[in-house]
N, CA, C and O atoms as a CHARMM CRD file, in Angstrom:
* protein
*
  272
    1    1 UNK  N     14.96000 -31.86300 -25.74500 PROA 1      0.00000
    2    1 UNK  CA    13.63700 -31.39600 -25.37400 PROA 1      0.00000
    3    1 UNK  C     13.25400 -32.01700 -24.02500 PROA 1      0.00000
    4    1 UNK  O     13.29100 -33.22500 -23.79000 PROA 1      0.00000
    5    2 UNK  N     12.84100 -30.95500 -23.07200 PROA 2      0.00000
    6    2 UNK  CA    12.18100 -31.68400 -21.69300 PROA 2      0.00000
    7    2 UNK  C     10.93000 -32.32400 -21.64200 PROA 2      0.00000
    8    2 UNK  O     10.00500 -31.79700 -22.26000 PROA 2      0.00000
    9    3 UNK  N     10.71200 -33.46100 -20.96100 PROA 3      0.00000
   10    3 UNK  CA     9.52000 -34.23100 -20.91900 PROA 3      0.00000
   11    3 UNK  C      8.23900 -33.87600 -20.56200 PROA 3      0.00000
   12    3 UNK  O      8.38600 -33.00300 -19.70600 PROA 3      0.00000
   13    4 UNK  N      7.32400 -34.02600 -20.70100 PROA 4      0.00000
   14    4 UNK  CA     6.12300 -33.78300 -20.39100 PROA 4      0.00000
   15    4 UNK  C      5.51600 -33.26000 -18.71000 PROA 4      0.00000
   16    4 UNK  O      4.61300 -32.53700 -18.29000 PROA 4      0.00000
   17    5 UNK  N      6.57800 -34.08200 -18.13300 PROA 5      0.00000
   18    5 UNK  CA     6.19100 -33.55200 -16.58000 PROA 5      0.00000
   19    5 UNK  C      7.28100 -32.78700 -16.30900 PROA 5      0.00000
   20    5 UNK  O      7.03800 -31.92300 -15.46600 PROA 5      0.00000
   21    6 UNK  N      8.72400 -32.79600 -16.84400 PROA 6      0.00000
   22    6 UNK  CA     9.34700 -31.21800 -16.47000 PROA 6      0.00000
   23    6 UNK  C      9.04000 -30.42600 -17.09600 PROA 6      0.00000
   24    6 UNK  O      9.75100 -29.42400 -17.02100 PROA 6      0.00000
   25    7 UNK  N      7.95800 -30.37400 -17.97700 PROA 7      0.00000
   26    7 UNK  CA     7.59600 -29.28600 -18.55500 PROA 7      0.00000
   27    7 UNK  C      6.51100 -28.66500 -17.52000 PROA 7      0.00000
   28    7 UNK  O      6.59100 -27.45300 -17.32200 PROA 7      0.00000
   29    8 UNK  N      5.55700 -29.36200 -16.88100 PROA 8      0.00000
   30    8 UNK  CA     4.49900 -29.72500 -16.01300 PROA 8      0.00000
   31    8 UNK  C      4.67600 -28.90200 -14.94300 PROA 8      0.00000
   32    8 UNK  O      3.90900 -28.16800 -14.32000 PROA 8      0.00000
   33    9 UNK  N      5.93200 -29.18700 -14.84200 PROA 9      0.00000
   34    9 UNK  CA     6.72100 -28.90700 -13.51400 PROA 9      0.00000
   35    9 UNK  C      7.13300 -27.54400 -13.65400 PROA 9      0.00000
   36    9 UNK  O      6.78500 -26.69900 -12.83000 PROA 9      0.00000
   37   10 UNK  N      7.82000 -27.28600 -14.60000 PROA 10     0.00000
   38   10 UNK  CA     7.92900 -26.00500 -14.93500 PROA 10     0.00000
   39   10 UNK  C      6.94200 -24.81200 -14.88900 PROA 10     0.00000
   40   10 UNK  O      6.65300 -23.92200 -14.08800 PROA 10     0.00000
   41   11 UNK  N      6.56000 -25.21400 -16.13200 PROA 11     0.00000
   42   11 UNK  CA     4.57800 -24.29000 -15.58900 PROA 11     0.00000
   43   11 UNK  C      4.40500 -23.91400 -14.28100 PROA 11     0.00000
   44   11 UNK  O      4.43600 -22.78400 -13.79400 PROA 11     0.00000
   45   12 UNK  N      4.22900 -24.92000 -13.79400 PROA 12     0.00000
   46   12 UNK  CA     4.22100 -24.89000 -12.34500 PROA 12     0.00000
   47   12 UNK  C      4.69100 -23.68200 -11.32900 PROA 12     0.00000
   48   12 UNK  O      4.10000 -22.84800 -10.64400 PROA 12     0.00000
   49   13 UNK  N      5.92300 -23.98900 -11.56300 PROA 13     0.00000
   50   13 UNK  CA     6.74700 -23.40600 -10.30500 PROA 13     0.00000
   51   13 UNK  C      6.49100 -21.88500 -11.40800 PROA 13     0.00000
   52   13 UNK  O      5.70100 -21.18600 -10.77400 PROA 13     0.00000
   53   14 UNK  N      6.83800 -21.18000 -12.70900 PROA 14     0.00000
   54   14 UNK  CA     6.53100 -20.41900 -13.23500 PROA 14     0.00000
   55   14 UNK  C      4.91300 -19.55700 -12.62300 PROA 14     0.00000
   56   14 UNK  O      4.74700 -18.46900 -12.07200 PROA 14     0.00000
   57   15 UNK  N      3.83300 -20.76400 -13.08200 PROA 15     0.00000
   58   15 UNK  CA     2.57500 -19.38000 -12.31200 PROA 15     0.00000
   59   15 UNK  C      2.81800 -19.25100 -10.96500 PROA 15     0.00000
   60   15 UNK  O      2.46900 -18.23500 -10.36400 PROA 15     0.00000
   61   16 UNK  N      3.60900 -20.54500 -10.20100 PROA 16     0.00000
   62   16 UNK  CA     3.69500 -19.71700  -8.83300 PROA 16     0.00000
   63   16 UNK  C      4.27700 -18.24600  -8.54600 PROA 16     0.00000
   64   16 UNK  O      3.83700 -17.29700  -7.89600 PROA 16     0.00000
   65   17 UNK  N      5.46200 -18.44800  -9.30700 PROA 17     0.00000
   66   17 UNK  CA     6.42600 -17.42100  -9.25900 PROA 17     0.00000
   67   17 UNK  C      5.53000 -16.19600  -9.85300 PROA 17     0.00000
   68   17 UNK  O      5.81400 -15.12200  -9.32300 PROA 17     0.00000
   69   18 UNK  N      4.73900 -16.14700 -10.61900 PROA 18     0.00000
   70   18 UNK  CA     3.90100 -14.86300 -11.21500 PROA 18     0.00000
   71   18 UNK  C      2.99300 -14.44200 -10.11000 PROA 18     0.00000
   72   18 UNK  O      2.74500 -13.28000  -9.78800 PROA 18     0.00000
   73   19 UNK  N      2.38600 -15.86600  -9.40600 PROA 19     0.00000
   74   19 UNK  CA     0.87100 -15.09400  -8.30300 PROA 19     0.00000
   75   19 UNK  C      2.20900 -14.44300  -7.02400 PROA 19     0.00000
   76   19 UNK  O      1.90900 -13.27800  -6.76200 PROA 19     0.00000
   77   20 UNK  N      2.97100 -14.70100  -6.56000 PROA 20     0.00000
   78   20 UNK  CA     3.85300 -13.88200  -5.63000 PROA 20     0.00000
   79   20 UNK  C      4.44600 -12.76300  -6.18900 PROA 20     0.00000
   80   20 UNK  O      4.48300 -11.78100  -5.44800 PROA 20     0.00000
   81   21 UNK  N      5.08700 -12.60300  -7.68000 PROA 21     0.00000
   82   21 UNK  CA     4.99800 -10.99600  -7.75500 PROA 21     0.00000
   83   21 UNK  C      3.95900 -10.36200  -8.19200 PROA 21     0.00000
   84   21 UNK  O      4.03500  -9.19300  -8.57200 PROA 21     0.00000
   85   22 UNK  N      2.96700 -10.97800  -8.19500 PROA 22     0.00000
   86   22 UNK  CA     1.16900 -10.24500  -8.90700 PROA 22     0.00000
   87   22 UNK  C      0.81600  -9.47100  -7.37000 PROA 22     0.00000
   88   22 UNK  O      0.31100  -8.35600  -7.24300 PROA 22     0.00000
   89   23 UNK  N      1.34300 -10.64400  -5.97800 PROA 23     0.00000
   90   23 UNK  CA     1.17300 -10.15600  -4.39000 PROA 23     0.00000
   91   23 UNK  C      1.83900  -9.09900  -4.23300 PROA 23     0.00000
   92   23 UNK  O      1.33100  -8.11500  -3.69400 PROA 23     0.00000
   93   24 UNK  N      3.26300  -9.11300  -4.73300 PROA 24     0.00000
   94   24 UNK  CA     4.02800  -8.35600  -4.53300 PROA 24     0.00000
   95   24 UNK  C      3.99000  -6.58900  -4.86700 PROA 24     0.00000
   96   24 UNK  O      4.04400  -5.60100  -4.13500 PROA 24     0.00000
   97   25 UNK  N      3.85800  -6.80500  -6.49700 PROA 25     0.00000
   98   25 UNK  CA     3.13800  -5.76800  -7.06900 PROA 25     0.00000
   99   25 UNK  C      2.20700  -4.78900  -6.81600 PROA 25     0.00000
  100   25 UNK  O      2.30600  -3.59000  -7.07700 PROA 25     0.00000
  101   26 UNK  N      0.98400  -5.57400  -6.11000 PROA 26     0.00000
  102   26 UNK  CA     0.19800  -4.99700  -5.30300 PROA 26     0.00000
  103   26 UNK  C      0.13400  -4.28500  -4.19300 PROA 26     0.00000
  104   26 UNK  O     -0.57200  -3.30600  -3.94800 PROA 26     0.00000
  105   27 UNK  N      1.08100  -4.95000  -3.39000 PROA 27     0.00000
  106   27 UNK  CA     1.24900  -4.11600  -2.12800 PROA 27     0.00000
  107   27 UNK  C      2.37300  -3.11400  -2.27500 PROA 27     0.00000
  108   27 UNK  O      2.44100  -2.16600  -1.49200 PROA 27     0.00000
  109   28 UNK  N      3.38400  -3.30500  -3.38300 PROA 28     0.00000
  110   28 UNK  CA     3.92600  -1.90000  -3.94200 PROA 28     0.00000
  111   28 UNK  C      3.18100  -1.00500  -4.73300 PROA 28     0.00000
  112   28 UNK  O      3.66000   0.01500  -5.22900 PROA 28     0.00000
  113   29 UNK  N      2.12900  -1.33900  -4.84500 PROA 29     0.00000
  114   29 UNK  CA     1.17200  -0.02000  -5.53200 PROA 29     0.00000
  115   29 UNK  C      0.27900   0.14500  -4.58200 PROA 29     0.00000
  116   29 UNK  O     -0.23600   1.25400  -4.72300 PROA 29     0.00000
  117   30 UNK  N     -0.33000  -0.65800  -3.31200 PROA 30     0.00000
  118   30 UNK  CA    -0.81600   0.00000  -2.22100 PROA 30     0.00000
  119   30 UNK  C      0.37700   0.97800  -1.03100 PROA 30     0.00000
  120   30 UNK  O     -0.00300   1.87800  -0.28200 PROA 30     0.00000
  121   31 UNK  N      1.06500   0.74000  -1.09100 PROA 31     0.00000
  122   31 UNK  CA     2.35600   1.45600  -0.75600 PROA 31     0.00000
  123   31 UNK  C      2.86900   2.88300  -0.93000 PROA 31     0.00000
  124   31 UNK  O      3.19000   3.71800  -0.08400 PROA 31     0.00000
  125   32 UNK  N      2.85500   2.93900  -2.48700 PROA 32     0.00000
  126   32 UNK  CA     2.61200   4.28100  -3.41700 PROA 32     0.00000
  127   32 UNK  C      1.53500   5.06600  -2.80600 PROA 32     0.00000
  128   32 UNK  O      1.52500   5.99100  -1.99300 PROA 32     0.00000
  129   33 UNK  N      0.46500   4.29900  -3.55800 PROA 33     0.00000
  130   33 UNK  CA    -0.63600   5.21800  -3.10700 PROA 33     0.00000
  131   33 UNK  C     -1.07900   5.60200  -2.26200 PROA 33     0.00000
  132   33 UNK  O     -2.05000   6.33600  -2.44400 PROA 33     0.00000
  133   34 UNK  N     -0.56400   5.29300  -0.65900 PROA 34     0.00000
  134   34 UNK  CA    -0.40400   5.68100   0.65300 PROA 34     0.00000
  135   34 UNK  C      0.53300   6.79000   0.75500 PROA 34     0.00000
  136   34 UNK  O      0.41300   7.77300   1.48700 PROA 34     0.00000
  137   35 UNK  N      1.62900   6.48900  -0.18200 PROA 35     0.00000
  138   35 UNK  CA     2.52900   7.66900   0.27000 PROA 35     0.00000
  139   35 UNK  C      2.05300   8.96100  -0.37300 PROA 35     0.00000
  140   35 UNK  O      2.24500  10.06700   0.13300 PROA 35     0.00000
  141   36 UNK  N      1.43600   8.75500  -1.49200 PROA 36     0.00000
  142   36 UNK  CA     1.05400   9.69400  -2.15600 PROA 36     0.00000
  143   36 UNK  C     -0.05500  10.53100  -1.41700 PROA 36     0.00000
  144   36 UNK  O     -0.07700  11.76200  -1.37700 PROA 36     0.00000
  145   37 UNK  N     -1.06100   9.60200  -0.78200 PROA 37     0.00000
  146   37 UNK  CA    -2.16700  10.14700  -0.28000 PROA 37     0.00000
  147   37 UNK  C     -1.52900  11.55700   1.17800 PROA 37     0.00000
  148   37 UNK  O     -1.82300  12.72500   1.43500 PROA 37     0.00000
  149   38 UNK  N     -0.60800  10.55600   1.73100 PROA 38     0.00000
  150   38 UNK  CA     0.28000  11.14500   2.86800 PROA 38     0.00000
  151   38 UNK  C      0.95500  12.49100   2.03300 PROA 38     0.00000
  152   38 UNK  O      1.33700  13.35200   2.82500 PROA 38     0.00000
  153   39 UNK  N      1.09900  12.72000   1.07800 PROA 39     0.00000
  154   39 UNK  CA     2.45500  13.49900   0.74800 PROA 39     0.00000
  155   39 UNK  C      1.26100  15.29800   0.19900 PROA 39     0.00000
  156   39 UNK  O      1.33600  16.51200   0.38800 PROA 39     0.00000
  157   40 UNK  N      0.17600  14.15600  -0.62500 PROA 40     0.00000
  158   40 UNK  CA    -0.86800  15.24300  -0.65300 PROA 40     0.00000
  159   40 UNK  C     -1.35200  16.33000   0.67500 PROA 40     0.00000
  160   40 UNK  O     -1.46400  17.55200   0.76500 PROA 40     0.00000
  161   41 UNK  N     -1.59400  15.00200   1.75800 PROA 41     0.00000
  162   41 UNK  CA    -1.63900  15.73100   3.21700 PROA 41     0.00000
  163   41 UNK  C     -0.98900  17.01800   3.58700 PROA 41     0.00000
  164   41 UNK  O     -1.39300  18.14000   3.89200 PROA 41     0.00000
  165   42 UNK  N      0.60800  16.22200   3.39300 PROA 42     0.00000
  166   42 UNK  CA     1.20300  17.08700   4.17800 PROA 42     0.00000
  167   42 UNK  C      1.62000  18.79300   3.33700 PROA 42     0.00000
  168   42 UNK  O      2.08500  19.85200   3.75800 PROA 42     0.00000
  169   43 UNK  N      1.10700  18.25400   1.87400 PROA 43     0.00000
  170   43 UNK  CA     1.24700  19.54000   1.11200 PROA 43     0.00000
  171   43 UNK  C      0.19200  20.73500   1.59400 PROA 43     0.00000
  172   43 UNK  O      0.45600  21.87100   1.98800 PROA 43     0.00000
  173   44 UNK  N     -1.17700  20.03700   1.41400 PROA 44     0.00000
  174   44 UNK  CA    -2.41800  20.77600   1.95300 PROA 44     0.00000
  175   44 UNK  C     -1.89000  21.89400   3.43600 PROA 44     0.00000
  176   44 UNK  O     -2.13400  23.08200   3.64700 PROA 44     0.00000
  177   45 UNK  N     -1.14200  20.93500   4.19500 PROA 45     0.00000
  178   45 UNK  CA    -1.21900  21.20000   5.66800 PROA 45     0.00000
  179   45 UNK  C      0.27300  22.04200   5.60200 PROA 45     0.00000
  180   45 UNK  O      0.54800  22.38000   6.75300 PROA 45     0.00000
  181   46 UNK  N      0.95400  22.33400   4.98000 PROA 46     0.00000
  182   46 UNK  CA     2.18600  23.36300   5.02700 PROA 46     0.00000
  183   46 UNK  C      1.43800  24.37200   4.33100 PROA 46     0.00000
  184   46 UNK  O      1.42400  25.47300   4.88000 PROA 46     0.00000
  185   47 UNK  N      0.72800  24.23600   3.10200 PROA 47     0.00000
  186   47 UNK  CA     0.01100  25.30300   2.38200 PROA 47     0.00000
  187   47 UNK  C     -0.76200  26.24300   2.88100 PROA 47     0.00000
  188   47 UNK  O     -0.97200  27.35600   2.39900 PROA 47     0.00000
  189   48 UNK  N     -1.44300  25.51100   4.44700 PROA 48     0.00000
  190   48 UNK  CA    -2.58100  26.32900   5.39200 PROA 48     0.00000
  191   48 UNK  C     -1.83700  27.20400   5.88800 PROA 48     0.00000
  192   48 UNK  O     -2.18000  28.37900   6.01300 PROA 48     0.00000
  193   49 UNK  N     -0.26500  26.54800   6.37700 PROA 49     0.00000
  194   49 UNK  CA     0.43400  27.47300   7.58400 PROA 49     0.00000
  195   49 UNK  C      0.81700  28.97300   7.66400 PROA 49     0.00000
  196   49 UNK  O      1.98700  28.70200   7.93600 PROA 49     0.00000
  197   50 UNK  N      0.81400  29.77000   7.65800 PROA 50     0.00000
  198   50 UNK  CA     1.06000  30.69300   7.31700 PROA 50     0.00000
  199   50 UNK  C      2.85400  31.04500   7.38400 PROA 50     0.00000
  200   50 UNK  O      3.59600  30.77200   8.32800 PROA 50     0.00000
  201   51 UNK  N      3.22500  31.70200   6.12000 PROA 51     0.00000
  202   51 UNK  CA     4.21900  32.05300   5.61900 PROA 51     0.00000
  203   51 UNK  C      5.16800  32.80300   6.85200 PROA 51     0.00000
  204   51 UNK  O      4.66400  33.85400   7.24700 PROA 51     0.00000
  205   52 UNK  N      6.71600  32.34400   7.64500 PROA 52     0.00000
  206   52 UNK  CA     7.12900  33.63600   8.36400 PROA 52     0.00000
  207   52 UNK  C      7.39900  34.77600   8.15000 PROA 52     0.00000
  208   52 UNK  O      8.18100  34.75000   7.20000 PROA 52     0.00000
  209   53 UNK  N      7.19900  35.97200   8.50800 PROA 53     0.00000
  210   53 UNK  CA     7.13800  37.16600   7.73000 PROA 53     0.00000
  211   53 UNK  C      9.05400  37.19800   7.91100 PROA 53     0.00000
  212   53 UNK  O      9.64900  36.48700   8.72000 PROA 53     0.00000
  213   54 UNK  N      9.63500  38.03700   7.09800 PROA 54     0.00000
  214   54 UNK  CA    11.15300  38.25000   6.88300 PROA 54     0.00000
  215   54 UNK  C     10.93400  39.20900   7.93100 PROA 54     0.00000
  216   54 UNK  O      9.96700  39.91800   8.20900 PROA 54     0.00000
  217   55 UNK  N     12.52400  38.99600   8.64900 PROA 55     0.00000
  218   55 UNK  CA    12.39300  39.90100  10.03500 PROA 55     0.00000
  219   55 UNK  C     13.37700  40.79300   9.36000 PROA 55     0.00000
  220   55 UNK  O     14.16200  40.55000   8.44300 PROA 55     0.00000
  221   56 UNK  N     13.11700  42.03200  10.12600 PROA 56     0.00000
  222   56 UNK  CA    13.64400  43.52100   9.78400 PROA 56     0.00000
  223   56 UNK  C     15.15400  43.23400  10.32200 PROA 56     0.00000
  224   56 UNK  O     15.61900  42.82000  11.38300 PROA 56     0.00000
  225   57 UNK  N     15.77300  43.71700   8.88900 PROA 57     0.00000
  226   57 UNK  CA    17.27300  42.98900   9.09800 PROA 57     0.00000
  227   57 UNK  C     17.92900  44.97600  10.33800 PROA 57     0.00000
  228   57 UNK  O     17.61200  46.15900  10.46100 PROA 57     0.00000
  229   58 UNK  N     18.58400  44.30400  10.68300 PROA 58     0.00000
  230   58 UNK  CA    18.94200  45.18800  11.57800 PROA 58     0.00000
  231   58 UNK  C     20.42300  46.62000  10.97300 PROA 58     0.00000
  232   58 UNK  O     21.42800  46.42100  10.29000 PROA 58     0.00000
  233   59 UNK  N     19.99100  47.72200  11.50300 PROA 59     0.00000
  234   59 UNK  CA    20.73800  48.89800  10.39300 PROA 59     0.00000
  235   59 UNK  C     22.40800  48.69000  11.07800 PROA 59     0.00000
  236   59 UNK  O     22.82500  48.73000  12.23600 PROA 59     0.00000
  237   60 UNK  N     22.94700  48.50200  10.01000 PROA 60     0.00000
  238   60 UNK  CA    24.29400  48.18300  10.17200 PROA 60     0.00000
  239   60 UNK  C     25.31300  49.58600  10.83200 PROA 60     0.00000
  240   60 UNK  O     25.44600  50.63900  10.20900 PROA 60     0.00000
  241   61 UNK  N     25.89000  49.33800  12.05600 PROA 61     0.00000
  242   61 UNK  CA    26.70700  50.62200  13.01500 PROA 61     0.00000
  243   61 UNK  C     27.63000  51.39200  12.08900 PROA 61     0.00000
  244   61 UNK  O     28.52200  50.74600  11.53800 PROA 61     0.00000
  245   62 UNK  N     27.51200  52.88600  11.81400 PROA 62     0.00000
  246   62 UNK  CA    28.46700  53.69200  11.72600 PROA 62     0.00000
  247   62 UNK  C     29.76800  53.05800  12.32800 PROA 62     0.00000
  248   62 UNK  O     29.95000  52.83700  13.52500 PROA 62     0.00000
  249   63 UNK  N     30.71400  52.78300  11.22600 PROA 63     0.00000
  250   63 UNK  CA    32.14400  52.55300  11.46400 PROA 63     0.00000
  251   63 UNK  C     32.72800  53.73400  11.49400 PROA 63     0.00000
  252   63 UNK  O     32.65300  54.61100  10.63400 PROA 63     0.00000
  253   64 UNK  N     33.54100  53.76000  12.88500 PROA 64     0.00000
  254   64 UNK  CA    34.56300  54.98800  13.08600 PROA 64     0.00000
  255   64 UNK  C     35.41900  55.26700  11.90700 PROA 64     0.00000
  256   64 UNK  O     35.83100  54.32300  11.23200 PROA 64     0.00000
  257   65 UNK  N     35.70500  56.44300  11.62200 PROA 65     0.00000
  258   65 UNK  CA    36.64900  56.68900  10.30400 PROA 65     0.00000
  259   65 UNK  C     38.13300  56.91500  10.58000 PROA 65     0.00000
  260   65 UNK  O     38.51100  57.83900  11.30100 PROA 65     0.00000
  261   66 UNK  N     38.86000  56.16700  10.07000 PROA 66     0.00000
  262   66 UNK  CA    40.29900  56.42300  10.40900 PROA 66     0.00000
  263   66 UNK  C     40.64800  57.62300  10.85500 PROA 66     0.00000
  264   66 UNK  O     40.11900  58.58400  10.29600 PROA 66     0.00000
  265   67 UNK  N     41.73500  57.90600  12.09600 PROA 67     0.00000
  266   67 UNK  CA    41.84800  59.22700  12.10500 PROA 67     0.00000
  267   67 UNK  C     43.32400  59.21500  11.25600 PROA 67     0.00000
  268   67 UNK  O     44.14200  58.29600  11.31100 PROA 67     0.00000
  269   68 UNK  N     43.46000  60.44700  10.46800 PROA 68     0.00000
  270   68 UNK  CA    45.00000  60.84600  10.00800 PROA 68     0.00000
  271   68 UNK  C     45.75700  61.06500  10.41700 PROA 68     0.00000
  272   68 UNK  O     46.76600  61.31300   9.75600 PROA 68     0.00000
């Protein structure tokens, strides 16, 4: 069994280690929700654009017919 102050010690370095991924965490969910906000954007803003119309495919040339 560890002693009273490596236990101390432990604790320790443990909540540190929790408040840096609690930091961490956070700015990967402010991160997200930036991209998300961005991704909404850019949906809105392709949705405005208007569609290219299909271009008139062009009438394919009478092929000469073998002569016999």
């Amino acid at each position: 069994m560890a002693s009273a102050k490596q236990l101390e010690n432990i604790i320790k370095r443990k909540k540190a280690k929790l408040v840096k991924l609690n930091k961490e965490l956070a700015s990967e969910v402010a991160a997200v929700a930036k991209l998300e906000k961005d991704f909404a954007a850019q949906k809105k803003k392709e949705a405005d654009k208007p569609k290219p119309k299909a271009k008139a495919k062009a009438k394919a040339k009478a092929k000469a017919k073998p002569k016999k």
